[in-house]
C-alpha angles and dihedrals in degrees: 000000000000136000139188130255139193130242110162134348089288104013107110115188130211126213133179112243113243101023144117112291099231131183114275093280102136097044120109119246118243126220123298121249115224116232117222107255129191112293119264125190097232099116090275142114094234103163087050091241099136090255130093123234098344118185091037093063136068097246088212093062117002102242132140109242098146112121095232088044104034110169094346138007116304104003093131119194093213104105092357097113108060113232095357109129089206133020137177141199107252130180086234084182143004106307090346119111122183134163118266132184115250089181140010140216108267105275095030129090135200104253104238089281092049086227083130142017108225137169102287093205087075099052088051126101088014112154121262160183106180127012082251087077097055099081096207131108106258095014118166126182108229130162110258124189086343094314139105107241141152123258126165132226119263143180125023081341091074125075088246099031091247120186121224125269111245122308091018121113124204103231124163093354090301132099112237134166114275097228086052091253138090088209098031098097127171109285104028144107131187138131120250131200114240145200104239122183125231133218090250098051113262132096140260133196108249130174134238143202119238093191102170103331097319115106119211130240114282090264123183119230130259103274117258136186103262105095086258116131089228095169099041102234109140096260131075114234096344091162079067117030122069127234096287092047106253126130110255117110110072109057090214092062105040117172091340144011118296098013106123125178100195089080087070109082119196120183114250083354130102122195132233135183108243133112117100106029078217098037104033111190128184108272149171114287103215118212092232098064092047093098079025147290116291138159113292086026109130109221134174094257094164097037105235119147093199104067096032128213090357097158126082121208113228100164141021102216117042122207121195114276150313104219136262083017127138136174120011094346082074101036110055115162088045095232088131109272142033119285113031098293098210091070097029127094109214121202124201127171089237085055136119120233082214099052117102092255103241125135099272087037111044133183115241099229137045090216094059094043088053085047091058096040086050086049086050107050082084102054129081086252098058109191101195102149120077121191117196123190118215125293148089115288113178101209138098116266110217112186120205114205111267092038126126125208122184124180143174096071135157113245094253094042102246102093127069125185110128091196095048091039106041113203103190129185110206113194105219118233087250101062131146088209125121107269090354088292120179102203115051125196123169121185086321113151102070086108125012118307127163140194120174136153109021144104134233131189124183128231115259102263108262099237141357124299091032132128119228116208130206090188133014113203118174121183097339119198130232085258108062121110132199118180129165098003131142116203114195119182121212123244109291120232115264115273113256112272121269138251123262114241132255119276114252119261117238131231122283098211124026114235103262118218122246131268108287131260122284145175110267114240107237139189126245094265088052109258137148111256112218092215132128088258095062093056134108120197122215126224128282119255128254109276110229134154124184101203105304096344119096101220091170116152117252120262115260124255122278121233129210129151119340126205110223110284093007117128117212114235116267134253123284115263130260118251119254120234128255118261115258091031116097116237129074138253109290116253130261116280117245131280125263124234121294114217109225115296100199128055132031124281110186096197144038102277133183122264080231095064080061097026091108090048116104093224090086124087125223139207120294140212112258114260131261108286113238129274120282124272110263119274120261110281120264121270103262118213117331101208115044093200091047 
């Protein structure tokens, strides 16, 4: 007999019938089931959880951050980090955790990323542009003896209070070489070039000493002509330029660096710099200004060498003119040019707006030149007075009060004559001005102010019914000026048009016609009685009135007999209209009746006997009236000052 067992959901078993019933010997063994076991951190699920390695990972995220296991199993951070005395596991990134140093050996220091520790001497004085190129914790860029190089913070400055490597001195939190250099050792000497900073807030190269591993303070140079700031100072050769710059002061360097005008040798003659306060040249010193210029002194005004002290000096202060004037009667303290130069402003249409305005380096505009001399009334070098050589400029010309502003110059300023030089001030056809003016003057004349030979031409007004000024003068003082010069206006806009008269006014009454023919009464012996019978009235005249005016027409003339060829008188005329009243003179009256023009008639016959013929004329309708009187004129420009 046998039977089937079960071992296992799919193990069948087969036995002998009849034998011996033995242990489980003969059946085959199944699969073994693994155990969970403690977790490891070896990548595995090792406790049979579902999870890997849990308890080393961050469960959020499943990174390593233990510090036996930092960033994967088994990275340890003990003894990771060479020469660092304590380090730590640190998310150094986003998912991303490394070993850092947290503090060094002693003489040892963590780099910027703290990744190593490494000697810090080394990383010290390196050279530099920003602290991110120093790789040392704590790093900062920082000039050093006139150079950019890299130091490194100390003391209780640093994260671990570290001190400084030899020849190095902790000052300020920072470790910097004890000489002051990073290049100045003990036992040498050299010169270095050095970064030095000025009073205005640039910088200069300076120099400095390296004497046996002390460097010397950043110094400038001694200053030199060669429009180098050497000492560092803040201002170029200022041993040989004056308070506005230029080079006059140092006859050696006139006008410019290197120019001296003591290579040029005169008999009996020593040379100066003078001339142009802006554009000193060598000139003449002429014995009389030696203890000073004063009046009768002789002087090289026009600097030329060739003719000597050919100026005479006839007055200290010299005010603009006169006019029609050239040579020394215009200038009359001999500097160059009329006016004192040195506290004139002169204007020339080959000018700069950004030269000095002096006579060899004129300004461009007039405008620009008054703007300056107004800026200048408050200083303690007032420039009041402007002197413009002929030309056109196209500009408007605004005046301050306490401005001066002479024309009609020479190009070189030692000529006046405002008809021969026109100077001439165009107002563009853009201007801002009052009626397009070209000259502006608002409430100068409380102090001095001049304007004189020039002229001046407004712009053309923009549109009808506006004004064009030449001028525009508002509230002068007792104190303005004007000499020599012309004002022109532009060409003012078109009246507004005008409105159209009033229609004439009809008549009030038609003329009416005259009585009608009839035959004459006559005597037996065949006359004409004058009497009322043998009249004929003529019509009435039109009615009309024009406002208060009777303009009628006149009545038409009466006939009566008519000798033969004998016309009757004519009607009255009409009246005329008023002036002023629209409507015209009223027309003739009619004609009276004409006795026959053709035949004989041997007596004195009666106008009834013709009064059927055509050849007489009868009485007429008074004429047309006359136009009417003109309208009333336009309205001219509302606003005078446009």
């Amino acid at each position: 007999m046998s039977r089937l067992l079960a071992a296992g959901p799919a193990l069948l078993v087969v036995a002998a019938c009849g034998g011996k019933t033995e242990p489980w010997t003969d059946a085959v063994a199944g699969p073994e089931v693994p155990a969970p076991e403690p977790e490891l951190c070896d990548g595995l699920d090792n406790d049979l959880d579902g999870v890997v390695d849990n308890g080393f990972r961050n469960p959020a995220d499943g990174t390593y951050g233990l510090y036996e296991h930092c960033g994967r199993c088994g990275a340890t951070c003990e003894g990771a980090i060479a020469n660092a005395a304590a380090t730590a596991c640190e998310e150094v990134r986003e998912r991303v955790w490394a070993c850092r140093a947290t503090l060094c050996a002693d003489g040892y220091t963590p780099t910027a990323d703290r990744s190593h520790c490494v000697p810090l001497g080394p990383l010290l004085c390196r050279p530099c542009a920003d602290d991110g190129d120093c790789n040392v914790f704590g790093g900062a860029c920082r000039e050093i003896g006139g150079e950019l190089r890299c130091t490194a913070s100390c003391g209780d400055a640093s994260p671990d209070r570290r001190g400084c490597p030899e020849g190095y001195d902790c000052a300020g939190g920072l470790c910097l070489p004890a000489g002051g250099s990073c290049w100045c050792g003990p036992g040498e000497f050299f010169a270095v070039s050095c970064d030095l900073p000025t009073p205005g807030g640039g910088s200069c190269l300076g120099h400095a000493e390296c004497r046996d591993g002390v460097l010397s303070e950043c110094l400038g140079s001694e200053e030199i002509c060669d429009e180098i700031d050497n000492d560092c100072n803040g201002v170029v050769d200022d041993p040989y330029v004056d308070v506005r710059g230029v080079y006059s002061v140092d006859v050696h360097n006139c006008g410019a660096c290197g120019v001296d005008c003591t290579t040029t040798s005169l008999p009996g003659m020593e040379l100066t710099c003078g001339g142009d306060p802006y554009a000193p040249r060598c000139r003449i010193l002429c014995a009389d200004e030696v203890d000073g210029v004063q009046v009768g002194d002789r002087l090289d005004a026009d600097l030329d060498i060739a003719n000597g002290c050919e100026c005479t000096v006839t007055a200290i202060d010299d005010q603009a003119g006169p006019f029609d004037t050239y040579g020394n009667e215009l200038d009359v303290n001999c500097d160059g040019a009329d006016g004192v130069v040195v506290r004139s402003l002169y204007v020339a249409p080959d000018g700069d707006d950004a030269h000095p305005g002096s006579p060899f380096y004129p300004m461009r505009t007039i405008g620009a030149a008054v703007a300056r001399a107004a800026e200048s009334l408050a200083t303690e070098r007032p420039l009041a007075d402007v002197f413009v050589a002929a030309g056109t400029y196209v500009e408007v010309l605004r005046v301050p009060d306490g401005v001066r502003v002479h024309g009609g110059y020479r190009n070189d300023f030692l000529g006046l004559a405002p008809e021969a030089f026109l100077t001439v001030v165009i107002s563009d056809d853009a201007s801002s001005a009052p009626g397009g003016a070209a000259l502006v003057l608002d409430r100068a004349g409380v102090t001095r102010t001049v304007v004189e030979g020039l002229q001046f031409r407004g712009a053309d007004a923009p549109a009808a019914g506006r004004p064009a000024f030449g001028a525009w003068i508002r509230s002068p003082g007792p104190a303005l000026e004007l000499r020599r010069t012309t004002i022109r206006a532009g060409q003012g806009g078109a009246g507004q048009h005008g409105t159209n008269g009033a229609a004439g006014v009809g008549p009030t009454a038609e003329p009416a016609p005259g009585a009608p023919q009839r035959l004459a009464v006559e005597s037996s012996r065949h006359e004409c009685l004058r009497t009322a019978e043998n009249v004929v009235r003529g019509g009435d005249g039109g009615r009309s009135v024009c406002g208060t005016v009777d303009v009628s027409g006149g009545r038409g003339g009466d006939a009566d007999c008519s000798s033969y060829d004998q016309r009757e008188g004519t009607g009255e005329a009409g009246r005329s209209g008023g002036a002023g009243a629209p409507g015209g003179a009223g027309g003739l009256g009619g004609y009276g009746a004409q006795g026959p023009t053709f035949g004989v008639c041997e007596e004195y016959v009666c106008c009834g006997v013709f009064s059927v013929l055509p050849e007489y004329e009868l009485a007429a309708d008074g004429g047309n009236g006359a136009n009417g009187a003109p309208g009333t004129a336009g309205v001219g420009c509302a606003d005078p000052l446009g």
